[in-house]
KOLROKE-832881 format. One line per 10 residues: number of its first residue (from 1); for each residue x, y, z of C-alpha. Coordinates in Angstrom, 3 decimals. Layout:
N
NUM	X/Y/Z ~ ...
***
This chain:
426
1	94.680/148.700/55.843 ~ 98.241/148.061/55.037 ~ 99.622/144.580/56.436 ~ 101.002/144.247/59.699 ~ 102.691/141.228/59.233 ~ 106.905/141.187/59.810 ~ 108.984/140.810/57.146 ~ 112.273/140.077/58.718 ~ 112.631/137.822/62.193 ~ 115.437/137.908/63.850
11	115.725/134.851/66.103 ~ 117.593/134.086/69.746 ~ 117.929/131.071/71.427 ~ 117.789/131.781/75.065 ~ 119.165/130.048/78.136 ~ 120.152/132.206/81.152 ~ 121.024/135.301/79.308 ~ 119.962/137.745/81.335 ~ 123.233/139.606/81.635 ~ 123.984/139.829/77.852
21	120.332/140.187/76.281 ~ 119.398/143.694/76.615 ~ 122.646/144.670/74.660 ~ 121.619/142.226/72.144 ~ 118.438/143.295/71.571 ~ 119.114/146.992/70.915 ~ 121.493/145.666/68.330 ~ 119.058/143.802/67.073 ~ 116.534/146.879/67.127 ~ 118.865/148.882/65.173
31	119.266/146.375/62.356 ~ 115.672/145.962/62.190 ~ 115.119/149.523/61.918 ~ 118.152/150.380/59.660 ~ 116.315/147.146/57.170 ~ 113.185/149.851/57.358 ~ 115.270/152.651/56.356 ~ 117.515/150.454/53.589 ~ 114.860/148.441/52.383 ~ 111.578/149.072/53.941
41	111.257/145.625/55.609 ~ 109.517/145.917/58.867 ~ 110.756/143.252/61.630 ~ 110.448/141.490/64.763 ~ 112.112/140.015/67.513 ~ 111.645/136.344/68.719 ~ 113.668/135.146/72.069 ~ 113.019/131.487/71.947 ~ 113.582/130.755/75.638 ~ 115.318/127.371/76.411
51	114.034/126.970/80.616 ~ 115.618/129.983/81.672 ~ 115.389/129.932/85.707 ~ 116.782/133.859/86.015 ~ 114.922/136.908/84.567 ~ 115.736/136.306/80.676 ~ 112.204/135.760/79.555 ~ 110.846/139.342/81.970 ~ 113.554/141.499/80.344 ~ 112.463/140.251/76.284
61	109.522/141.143/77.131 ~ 110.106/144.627/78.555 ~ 112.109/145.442/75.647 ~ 109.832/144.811/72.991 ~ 110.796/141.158/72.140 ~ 108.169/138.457/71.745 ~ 109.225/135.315/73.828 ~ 108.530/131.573/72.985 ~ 108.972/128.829/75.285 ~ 110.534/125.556/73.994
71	110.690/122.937/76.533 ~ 112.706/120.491/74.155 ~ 116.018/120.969/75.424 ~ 119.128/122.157/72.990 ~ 120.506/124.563/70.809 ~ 118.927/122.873/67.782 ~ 115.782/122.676/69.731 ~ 115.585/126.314/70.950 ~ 116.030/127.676/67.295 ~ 113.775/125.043/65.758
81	110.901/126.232/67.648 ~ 111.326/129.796/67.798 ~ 112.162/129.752/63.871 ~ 108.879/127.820/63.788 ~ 107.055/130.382/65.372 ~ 108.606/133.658/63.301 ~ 106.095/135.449/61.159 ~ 108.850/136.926/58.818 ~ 109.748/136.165/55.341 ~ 113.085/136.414/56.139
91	114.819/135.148/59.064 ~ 118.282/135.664/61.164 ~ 119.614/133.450/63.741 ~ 122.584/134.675/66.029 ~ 123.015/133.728/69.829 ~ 122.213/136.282/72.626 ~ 125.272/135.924/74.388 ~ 126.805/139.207/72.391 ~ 129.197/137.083/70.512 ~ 127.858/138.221/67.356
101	126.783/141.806/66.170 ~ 123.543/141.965/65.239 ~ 123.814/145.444/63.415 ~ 125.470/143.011/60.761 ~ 122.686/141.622/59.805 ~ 120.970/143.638/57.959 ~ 123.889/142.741/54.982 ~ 123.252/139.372/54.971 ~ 119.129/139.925/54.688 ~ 120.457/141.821/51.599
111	121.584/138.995/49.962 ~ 118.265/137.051/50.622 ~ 116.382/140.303/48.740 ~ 118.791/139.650/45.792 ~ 117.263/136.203/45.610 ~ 119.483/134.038/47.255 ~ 117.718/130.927/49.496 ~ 120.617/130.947/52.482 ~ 123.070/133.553/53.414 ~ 125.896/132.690/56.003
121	127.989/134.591/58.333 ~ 131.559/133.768/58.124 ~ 133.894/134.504/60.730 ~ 136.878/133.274/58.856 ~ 136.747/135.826/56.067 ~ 135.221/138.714/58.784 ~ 137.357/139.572/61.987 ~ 137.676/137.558/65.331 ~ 138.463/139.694/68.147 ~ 140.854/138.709/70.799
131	139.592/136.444/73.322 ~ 136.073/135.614/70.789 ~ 137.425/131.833/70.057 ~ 139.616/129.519/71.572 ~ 142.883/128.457/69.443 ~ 141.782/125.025/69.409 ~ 138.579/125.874/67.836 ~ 139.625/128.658/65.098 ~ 142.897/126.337/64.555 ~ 141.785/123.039/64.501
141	138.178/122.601/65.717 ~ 135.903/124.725/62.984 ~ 138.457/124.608/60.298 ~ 138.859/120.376/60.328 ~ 134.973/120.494/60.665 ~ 134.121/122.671/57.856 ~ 136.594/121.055/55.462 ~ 135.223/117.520/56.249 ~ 131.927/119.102/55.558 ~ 132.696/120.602/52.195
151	134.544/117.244/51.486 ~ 131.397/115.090/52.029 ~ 128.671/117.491/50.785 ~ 131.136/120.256/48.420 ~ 128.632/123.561/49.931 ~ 131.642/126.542/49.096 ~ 131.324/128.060/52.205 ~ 133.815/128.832/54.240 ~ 132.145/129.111/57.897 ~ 129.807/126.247/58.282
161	129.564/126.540/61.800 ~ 128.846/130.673/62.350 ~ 125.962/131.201/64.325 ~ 124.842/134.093/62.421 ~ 123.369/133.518/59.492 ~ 119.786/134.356/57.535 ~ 117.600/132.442/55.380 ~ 114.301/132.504/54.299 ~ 111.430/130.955/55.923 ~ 110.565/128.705/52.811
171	114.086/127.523/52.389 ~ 113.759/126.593/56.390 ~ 110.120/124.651/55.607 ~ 111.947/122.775/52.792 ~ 115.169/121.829/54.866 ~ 112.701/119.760/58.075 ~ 115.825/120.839/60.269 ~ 115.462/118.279/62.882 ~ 118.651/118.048/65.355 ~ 118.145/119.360/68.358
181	121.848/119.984/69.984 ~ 125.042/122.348/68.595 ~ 124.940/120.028/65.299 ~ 121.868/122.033/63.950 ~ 124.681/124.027/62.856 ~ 125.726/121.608/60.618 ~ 122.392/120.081/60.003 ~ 121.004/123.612/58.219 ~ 124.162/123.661/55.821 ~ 123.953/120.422/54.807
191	120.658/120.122/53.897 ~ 120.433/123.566/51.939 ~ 123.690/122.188/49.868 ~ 121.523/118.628/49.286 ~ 118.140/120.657/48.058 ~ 120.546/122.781/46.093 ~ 119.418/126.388/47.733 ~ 120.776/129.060/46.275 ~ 123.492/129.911/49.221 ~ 126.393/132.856/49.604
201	128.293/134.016/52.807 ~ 128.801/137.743/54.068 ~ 131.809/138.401/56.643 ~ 130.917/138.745/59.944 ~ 132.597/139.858/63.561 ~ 133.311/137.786/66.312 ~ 133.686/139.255/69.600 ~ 134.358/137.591/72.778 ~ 130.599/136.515/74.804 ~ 130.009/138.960/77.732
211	128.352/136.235/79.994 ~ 131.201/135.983/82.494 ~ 130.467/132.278/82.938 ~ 131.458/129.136/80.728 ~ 129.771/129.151/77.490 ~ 127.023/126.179/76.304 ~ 129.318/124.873/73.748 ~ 131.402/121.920/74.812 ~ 134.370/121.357/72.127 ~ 134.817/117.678/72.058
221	131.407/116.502/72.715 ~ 129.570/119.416/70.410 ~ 132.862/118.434/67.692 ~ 131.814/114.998/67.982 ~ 128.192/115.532/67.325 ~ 129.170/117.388/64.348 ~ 130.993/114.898/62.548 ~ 128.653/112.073/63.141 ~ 126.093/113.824/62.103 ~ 127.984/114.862/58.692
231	128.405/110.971/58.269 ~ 124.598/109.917/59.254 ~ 123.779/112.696/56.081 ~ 126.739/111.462/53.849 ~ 125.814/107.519/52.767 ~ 128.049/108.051/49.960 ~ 131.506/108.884/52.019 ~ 129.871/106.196/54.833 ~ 128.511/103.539/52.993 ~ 129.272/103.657/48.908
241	132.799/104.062/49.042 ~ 133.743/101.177/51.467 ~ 131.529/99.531/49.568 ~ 133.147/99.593/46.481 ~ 136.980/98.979/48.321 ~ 135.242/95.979/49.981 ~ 134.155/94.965/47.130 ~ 136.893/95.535/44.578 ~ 139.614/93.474/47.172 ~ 136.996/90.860/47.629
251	136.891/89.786/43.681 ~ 140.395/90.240/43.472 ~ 141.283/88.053/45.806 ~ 138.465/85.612/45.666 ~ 138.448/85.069/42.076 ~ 142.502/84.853/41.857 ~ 141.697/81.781/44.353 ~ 139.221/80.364/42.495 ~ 140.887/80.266/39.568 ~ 143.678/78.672/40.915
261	142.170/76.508/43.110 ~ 144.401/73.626/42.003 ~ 147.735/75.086/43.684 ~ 147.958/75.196/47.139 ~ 149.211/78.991/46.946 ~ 148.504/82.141/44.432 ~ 151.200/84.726/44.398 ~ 150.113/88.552/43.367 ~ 153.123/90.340/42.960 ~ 155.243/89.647/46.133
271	152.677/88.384/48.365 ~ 151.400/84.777/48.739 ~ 147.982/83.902/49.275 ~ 146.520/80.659/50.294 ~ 142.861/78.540/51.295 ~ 143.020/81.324/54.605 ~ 142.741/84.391/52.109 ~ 139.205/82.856/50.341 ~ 137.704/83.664/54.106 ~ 139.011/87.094/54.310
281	137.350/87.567/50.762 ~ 134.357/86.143/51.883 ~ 134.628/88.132/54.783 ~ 134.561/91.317/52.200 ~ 132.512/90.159/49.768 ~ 129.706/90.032/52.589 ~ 130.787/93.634/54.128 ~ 130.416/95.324/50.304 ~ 126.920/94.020/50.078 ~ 125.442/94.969/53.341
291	127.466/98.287/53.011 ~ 125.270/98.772/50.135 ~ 121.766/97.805/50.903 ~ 122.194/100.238/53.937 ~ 123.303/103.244/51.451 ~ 121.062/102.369/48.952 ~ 118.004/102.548/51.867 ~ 119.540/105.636/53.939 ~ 119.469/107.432/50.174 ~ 116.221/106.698/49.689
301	115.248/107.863/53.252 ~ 116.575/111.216/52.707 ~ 114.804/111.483/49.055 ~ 111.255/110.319/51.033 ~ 112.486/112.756/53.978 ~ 112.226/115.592/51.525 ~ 116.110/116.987/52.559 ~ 118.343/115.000/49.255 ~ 117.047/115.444/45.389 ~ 117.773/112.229/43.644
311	119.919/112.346/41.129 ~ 119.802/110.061/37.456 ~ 122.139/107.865/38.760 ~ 119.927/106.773/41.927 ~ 116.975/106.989/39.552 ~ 118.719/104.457/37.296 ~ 119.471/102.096/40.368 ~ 116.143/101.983/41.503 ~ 114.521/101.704/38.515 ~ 116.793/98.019/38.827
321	116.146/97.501/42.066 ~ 112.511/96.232/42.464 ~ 111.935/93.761/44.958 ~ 111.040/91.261/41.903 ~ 114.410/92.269/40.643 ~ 116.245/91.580/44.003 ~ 114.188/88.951/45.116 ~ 115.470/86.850/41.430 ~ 118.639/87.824/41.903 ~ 118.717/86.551/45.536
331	117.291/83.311/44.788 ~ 119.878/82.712/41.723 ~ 122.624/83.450/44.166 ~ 121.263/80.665/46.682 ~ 120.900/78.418/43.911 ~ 124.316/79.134/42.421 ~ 125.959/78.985/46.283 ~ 123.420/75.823/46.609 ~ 125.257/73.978/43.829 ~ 128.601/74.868/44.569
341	128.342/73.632/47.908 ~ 126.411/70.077/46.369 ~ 129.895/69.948/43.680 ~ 132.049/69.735/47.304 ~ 129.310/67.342/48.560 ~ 129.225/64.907/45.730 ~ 133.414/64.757/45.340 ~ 133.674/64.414/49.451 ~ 131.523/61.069/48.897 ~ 133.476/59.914/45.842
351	136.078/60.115/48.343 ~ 134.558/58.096/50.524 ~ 134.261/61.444/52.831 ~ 137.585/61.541/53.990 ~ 139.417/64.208/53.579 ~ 139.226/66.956/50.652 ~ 141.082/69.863/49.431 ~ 137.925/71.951/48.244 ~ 137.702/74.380/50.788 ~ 137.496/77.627/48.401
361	134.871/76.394/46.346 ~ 132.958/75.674/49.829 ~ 133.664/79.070/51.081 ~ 132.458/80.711/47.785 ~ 129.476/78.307/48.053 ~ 128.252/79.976/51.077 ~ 129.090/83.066/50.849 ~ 126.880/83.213/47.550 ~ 123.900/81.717/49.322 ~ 124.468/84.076/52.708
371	124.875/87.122/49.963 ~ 121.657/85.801/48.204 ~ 119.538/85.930/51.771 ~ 120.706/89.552/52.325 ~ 119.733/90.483/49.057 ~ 115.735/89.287/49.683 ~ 115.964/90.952/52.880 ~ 117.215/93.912/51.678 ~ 114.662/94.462/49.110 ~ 112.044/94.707/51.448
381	114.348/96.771/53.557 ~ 114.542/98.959/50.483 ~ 111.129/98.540/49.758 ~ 110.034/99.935/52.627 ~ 111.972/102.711/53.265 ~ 111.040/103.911/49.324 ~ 107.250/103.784/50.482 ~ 105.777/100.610/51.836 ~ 105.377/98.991/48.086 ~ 106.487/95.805/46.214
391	108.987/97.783/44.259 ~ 110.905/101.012/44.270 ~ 108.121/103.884/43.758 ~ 109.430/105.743/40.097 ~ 107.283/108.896/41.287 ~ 109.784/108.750/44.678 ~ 112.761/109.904/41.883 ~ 110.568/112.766/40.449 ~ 110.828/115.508/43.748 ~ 113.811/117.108/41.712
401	111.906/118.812/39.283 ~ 109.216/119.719/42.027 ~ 109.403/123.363/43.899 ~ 109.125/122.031/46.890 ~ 110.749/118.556/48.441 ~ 107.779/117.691/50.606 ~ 108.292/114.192/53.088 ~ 106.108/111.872/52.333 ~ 106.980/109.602/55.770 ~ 104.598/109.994/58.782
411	107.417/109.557/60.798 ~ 108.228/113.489/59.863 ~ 104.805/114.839/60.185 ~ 104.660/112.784/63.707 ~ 107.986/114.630/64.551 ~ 107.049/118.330/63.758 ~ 103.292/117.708/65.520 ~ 105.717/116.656/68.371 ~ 107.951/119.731/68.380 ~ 104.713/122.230/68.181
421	103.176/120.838/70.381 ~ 106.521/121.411/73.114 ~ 106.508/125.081/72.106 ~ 104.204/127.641/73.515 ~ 104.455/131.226/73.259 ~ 104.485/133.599/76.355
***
């Protein structure tokens, strides 16, 4: 008996739609049966119904659809569950609002048959009808968005934000997609570029949603969620590089004090710096450190989350990072800052404890110890997050040669039992 299982799903969030989702899912029908004819992949419909309160959920049904509930509210939600419970090898994601034509899917499945992992719609290099997008949006809004993105993360596409898009349903099991509101869009993107998916974009049509109401998307709020969630999956734009400026100004200025520390002011260049400046080094010194025990441990999070393939370079940190390592190092910088600070002690009594012109070494003194105390923190902090162990597990920095990323954190398995458990199929 031959198998009855779909090969292709194509997937619609639902919320209220009951005006607009007949028309999409005859579009859908025809792409689904002109993949039979093209490429003899059979297919499916899923409506993944948000808490629709008008007749939405009646109508999919009627027309052939199958309908999933998800009681997790949100756009990232809605597809999250009814991507979860598609039975095709192949899957395609557009909204059911008729802003997208679903008839042009079947090109973009085509690329996932040539072998590629993720192929996205792009409206930029496809058509936008008058009336389909806001100026603010196609101007400002999706443009600033996907350039920040391909800043941060370098993906090549040139759409990061269409909603219509396919993928298969391995490449979605290997991604844990886990935001729940507009920034899924994002979210999927990102985390294909990080596993290195194969990815390519086919042009799509925008036409203007036939709803007759406001649409779900709110600009500035969904923009906003966009870009912080770019940053929360960047720790190299968000935490590295201010690292390093910290850093770099903090030795420059804190050493040219130092070793100086017999004249009352250091020029660089055309600028004067006195005792004041050794605090604002301090000050930076401190910032660069922290900055980097919370990149090093949001790294690691994403290589235990299964989403970010560690690279040699993170493979060489760690392997340098144990908690015996950091723990050392911490307890040679409290000793050195220890010291220091006994120097200023010892010459303030030989003074009879009056008053004394030391304040830089004093300042360096404690910032050493205060930097030694966040680096033994941080190495359990680190420690932790790589796996609950006294060092930095090496077999954490293998997943890259792996097939698969799998999580190894039960806060991810807790998460998906969660979602499963909120969706339930009509």
């Amino acid at each position: 008996m031959p198998d009855q299982t779909p090969q292709v799903s194509i997937v619609m969030p639902c919320l209220n739609e009951a005006g607009t989702l007949p028309a999409c899912l005859d579009e859908a029908r025809q792409a689904l049966a002109a993949l039979e004819r093209e490429h003899g992949l059979s297919g499916e419909i899923v409506v993944a119904d948000n808490g629709s309160t008008d007749d939405s959920r009646q109508i999919a049904r009627q027309l052939g659809a199958r309908v999933v509930r998800v009681a997790e509210p949100g756009y990232g939600s809605a597809l999250i569950g009814g991507i979860s419970a598609a039975h095709g090898r192949f899957v395609v994601i557009g909204d059911s609002d008729c802003s997208y034509d679903f008839r042009e899917a079947p090109a973009l499945v085509a690329r996932l048959v040539e072998g590629y992992e993720l192929c996205m719609g792009t409206r930029m290099k496809g058509r936008i009808l008058p009336g389909a997008m806001p100026w603010k949006n196609r101007y400002i809004g999706n443009p600033a968005l996907s350039g920040i993105l391909n800043l941060l993360f370098r993906s090549g596409l040139s759409d990061a934000h269409c909603g219509l898009r396919a993928f298969t349903k391995e490449a979605f099991e290997r991604m844990r997609l886990s935001a729940t509101g507009m920034e899924f869009a994002s979210e999927m993107v990102i985390k294909a570029t990080l596993l290195g998916l194969k990815r390519t974009e086919a042009p799509v049509t925008l036409r203007p949603d036939r709803r007759g109401r406001p649409p779900h998307l709110r600009p500035w709020r969904d923009g906003w969620r966009h870009l912080r969630y770019l940053f929360m999956l960047s720790p190299g734009w968000l935490f590295f590089v201010p690292s390093a400026l910290f850093g770099a100004l903090g030795v420059v200025v804190g050493l040219t004090l130092l070793l100086n520390a017999h004249t009352e002011m250091v020029a660089l260049g055309p600028f004067w710096f006195g005792d004041h400046w050794m605090v604002v080094a301090s000050g930076l010194l401190l910032l660069s450190h922290q900055a980097m025990i919370f990149g090093l441990a949001s790294t690691l999070y994403g290589v235990n989350q299964g989403y970010r393939r560690p690279t040699r370079l993170l493979a060489a940190i760690c392997g340098a990072a144990r908690l015996e390592y950091m723990l050392l190092t911490g307890l040679c910088l409290v000793a050195t800052g220890a010291g220091l600070i006994a120097v200023v002690i010892l010459e303030w009594s030989r003074g009879g404890f009056g008053a004394l012109a030391m304040m830089r070494e004093m300042i360096a003194g404690v910032s050493l110890g205060v930097i030694g105390m966040q680096s033994f923190f941080g190495g359990f902090l680190i420690s932790i997050v790589a796996g609950n162990d006294a060092r930095l597990k090496r077999d954490t920095l293998t997943i890259e040669e792996r097939p698969e990323a799998e999580p190894t954190g039960s806060l991810s398995r807790l998460a998906s039992g969660a979602l499963g458990a909120r969706t339930t199929e009509d």
